[in-house]
N, C-alpha and C positions, 0 to 999 in steps of 0.2 A: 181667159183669166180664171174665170170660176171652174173650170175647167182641170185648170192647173192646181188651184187652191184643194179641190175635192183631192185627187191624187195624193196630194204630197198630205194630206188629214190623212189616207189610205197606208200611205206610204209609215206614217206613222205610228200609227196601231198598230201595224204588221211589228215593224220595228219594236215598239212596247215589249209584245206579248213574247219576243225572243232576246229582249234585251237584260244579259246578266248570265245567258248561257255560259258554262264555262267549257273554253275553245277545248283545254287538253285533255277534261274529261272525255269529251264528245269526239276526239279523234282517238282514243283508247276503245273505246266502244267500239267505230266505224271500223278497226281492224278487230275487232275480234269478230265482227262481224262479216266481215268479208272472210276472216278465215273460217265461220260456221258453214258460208254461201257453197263454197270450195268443196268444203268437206261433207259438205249434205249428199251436193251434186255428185258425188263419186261414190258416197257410201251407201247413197239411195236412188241411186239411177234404174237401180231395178226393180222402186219397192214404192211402185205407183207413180201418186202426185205427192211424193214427202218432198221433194225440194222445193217446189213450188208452195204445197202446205207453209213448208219451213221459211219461206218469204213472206206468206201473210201475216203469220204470227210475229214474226219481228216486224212487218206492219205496225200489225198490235200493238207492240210494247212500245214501239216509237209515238205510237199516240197516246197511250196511257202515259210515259213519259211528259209527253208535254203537256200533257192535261195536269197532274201531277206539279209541273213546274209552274205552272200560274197559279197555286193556290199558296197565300202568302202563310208562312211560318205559324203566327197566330190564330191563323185559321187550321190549321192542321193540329196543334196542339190543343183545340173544342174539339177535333174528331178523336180524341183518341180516347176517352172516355166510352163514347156511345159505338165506337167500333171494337173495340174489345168486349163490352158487352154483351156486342150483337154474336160477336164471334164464340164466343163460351157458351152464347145460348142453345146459338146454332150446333156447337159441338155436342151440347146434352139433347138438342132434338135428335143427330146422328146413334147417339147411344141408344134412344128408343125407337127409334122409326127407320133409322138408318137404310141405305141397300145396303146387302153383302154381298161382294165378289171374290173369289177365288179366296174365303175364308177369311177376309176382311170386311168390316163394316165401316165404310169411312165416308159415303156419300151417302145424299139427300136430294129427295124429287119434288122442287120448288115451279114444278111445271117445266124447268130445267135441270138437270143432274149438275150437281154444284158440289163441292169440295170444301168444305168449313176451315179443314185444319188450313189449307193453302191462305184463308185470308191472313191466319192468327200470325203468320212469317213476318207478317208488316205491324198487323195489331199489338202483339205483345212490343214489338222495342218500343211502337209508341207509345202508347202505355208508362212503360216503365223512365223511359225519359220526361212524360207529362209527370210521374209520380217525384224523381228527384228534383224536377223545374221547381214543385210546388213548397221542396223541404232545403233549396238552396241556402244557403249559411248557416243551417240549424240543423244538420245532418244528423243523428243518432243512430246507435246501432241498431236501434229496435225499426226503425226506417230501411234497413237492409233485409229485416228478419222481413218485411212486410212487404220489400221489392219482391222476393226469393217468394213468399206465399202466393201473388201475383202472377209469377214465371210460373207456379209447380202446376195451377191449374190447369191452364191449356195443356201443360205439357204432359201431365196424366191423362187426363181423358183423349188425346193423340195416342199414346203407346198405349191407350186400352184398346182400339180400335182393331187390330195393332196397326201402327205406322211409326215404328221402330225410325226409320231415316227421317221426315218431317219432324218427328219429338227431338229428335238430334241437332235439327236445324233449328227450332224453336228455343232450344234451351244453351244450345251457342250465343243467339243471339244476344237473348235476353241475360243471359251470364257476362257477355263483354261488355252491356250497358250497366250492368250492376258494380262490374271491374273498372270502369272509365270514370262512372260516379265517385268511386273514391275509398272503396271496398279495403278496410285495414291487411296489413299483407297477415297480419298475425290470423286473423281469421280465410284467408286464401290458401295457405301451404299446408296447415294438417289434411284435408280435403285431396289438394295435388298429392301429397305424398303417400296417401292411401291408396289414391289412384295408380301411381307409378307401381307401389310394391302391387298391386293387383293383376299391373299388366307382366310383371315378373314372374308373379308366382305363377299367371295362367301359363304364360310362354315355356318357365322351366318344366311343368306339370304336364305339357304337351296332352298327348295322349290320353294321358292317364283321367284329364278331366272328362274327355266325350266318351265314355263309356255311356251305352244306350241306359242302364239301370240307374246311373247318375241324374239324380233332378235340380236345377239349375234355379228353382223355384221363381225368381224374378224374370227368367224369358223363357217364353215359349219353344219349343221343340225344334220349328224352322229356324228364329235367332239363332238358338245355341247351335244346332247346323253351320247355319251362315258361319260364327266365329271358331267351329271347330277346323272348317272347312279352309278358311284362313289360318287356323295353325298348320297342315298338312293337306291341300287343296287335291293330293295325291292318293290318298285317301278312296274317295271315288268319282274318279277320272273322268268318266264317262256319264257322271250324274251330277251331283253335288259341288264338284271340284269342276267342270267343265268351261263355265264363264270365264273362270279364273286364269285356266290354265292358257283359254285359246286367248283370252288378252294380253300374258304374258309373251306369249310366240309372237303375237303379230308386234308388240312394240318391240322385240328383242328382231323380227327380222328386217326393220326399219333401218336399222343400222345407224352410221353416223347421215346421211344424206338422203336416206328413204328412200322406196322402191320407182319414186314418183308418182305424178296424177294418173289417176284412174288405174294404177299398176299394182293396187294391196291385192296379191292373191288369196290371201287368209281371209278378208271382208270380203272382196268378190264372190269366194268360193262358198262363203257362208258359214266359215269355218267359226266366227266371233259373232255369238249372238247378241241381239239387243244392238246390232250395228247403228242404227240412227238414233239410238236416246242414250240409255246408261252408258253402255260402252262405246261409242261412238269416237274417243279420246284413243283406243287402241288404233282404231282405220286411220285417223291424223296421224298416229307416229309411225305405223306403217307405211304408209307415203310421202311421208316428208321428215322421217327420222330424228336424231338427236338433234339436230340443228334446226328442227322445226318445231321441233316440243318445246329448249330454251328460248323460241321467240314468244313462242303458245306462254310459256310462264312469265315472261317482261312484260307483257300487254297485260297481263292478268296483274303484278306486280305494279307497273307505273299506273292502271286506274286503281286499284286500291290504296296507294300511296299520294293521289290525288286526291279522290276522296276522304282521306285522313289529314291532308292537308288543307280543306274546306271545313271539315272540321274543327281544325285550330282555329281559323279564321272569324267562325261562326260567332254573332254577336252575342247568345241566351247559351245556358246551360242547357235547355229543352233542345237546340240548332246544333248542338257540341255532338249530345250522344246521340243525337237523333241520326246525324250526318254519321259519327262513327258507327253505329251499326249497322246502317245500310250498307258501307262501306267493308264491314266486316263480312258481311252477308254472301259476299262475293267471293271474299279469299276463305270462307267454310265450303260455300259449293261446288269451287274449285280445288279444295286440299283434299276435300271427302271424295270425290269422283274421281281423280286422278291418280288418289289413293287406293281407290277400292280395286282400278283397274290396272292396277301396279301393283298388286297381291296385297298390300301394308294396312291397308282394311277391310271388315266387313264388308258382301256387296248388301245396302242398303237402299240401292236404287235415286241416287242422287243424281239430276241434271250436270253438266259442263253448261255455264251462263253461257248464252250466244249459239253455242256449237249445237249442243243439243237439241232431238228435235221435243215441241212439247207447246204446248197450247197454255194448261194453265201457267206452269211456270215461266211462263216468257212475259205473262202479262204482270209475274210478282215482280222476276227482276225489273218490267217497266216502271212498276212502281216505286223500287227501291232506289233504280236511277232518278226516277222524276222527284224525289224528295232534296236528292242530292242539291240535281240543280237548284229546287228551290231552295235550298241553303246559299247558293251560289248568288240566284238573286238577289235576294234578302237582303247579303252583304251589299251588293252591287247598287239597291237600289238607297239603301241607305247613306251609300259613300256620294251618289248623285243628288 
């Protein structure tokens, strides 16, 4: 009997600490996971132990994950003070002490090489969700002017470093937590609409912008490369234009059905660089074509619209943007990467969630997922 008694107390802690999961997130995840598994396995069958690699790391994140999901709501919003903190500090030790690789200074030697900007993806939305938790029904402008001073910091000393694609990611983020907060549309649209005529005038202006004696003053040399390279990728072919071009061949020779498993000759041949991280999305549509890309986009689509829908749910304005961001975080990594390798933007070097291979970033989106569920819980355990 005691016996039995000890069990079913076993029985129930386990139960505890996974109760509140939510089912349709967690099988939106398991296929996009399985489709990364697939696609490792074919894209990196030649390129060591990455598939295997790519199985520990999403280890990872499924622990980070659920470590993440046991920490209740109010206890995550105390961290979000002292991990933004930590996180700014850290970015101005990189500024002075930093390593430099291949002409960037973005890491720090903590007895371990560590990546500051990688925490700030998670730091800044918290942050900024603890900031409007705090100014709930007393909201004033001058509280956005303050969200916005908040977001610029990290997100400057990131594009000083430079890391042009995490400043990207960074100030996504914390831009849709600022837009979900409650952001008057009258101060939104002058902003987009600068934005749009920008993307106009560079687009009509073609050419005529990347002239080498033209200086671009706010990016650097490579950047404006990068975005000239996406106006006319043709340009040079063989240099510059090259990522672009062979990721466009291999998704165009995908077809409607794709060439099948293990059958992308473009990835096998090694025609598409960066096959297992950034571009990794071109070897998927080369082997599993348009009809594999639109289910690649549904999975992506019903967990971000789940996610968004935990969000409504959420009892606190802190659980609302918290959840939306996180949530957002996914459908930017996935519009920006599948963009870039689709010629439509900058390459900026952005993961595909799940598919890609990548150690830090697998353990961010753990964490972004593991907030989630806690949101999930939260609800779950409140309503028990």
């Amino acid at each position: 009997m005691a016996v039995v008694v000890e069990q079913s107390g076993v029985r129930a802690r386990v139960g505890h600490w996974f109760a509140g999961f939510d089912g349709p997130l967690l099988v939106a995840v398991l296929l996009l996971v399985a489709a990364g598994m697939l696609t490792m396995y074919s894209v990196g069958y030649d390129h060591g132990t990455r598939f295997m690699d790519h199985g520990r790391n999403l280890l990872v994140a499924f622990v980070v994950m659920f470590v993440m999901a046991q920490i209740p709501l109010h206890q995550l919003q105390r961290l979000a003070v002292p991990l933004y903190t930590l996180g700014v500090a850290l970015l101005l030790a990189v500024m002075w002490f930093g390593i430099t690789k291949k002409g960037a200074q973005r890491w720090l030697d903590l007895g371990v090489v560590v990546q500051p900007s990688e925490m700030l993806k998670i730091a800044t939305p918290l942050m900024l969700a603890w900031w409007f938790q705090r100014r709930e029904g007393q909201m004033r402008p001058l509280d956005f002017v303050g969200a916005a001073l908040l977001l610029a910091i990290p997100v400057g000393l990131i594009a000083r470093q430079p890391d042009l694609g995490t400043a990207l990611l960074v100030a996504a983020s914390g831009l849709l937590i600022i837009y979900f907060a409650g952001l008057p549309w009258r101060l939104i649209l002058p902003p987009v609409l600068l934005l749009l005529v920008g993307i106009v005038v560079l687009v009509w202006m073609g050419d005529a912008w990347c002239r080498p004696e033209l200086d671009w003053v706010v990016l650097r040399d490579y950047q404006k490369q990068r975005v000239c390279t996406l106006l006319n990728p043709m340009v040079d072919p063989l240099g510059r234009g090259f990522h672009t071009i062979q990721g466009l061949i291999a998704i165009g020779s995908g077809g409607l059905t794709g060439k099948g498993f293990m059958q992308g000759t473009q990835t096998h041949l090694e025609f598409v660089p960066e096959r297992t991280t950034d571009f990794v999305f071109a070897g998927f549509a080369e082997e599993f074509g348009l009809v594999g890309g639109l289910l690649l986009l549904l999975a992506y689509a019903f967990l971000i619209i789940r996610g968004l829908m935990l969000a409504s749910y959420a009892p606190t304005m802190f659980a609302r943007l918290l959840a939306a961001a996180m949530a957002m975080i996914f459908l930017v990594y996935a519009f920006v990467n599948m963009g870039m390798v689709s010629g439509i933007l900058p390459v900026v070097g952005v993961p595909l969630p799940f598919i890609s291979y990548g150690g830090t970033a697998m353990v961010t989106l753990g964490m972004a997922l593991g907030m989630l569920m806690s949101v999930a819980r939260g609800r779950y355990l409140m309503q028990s």
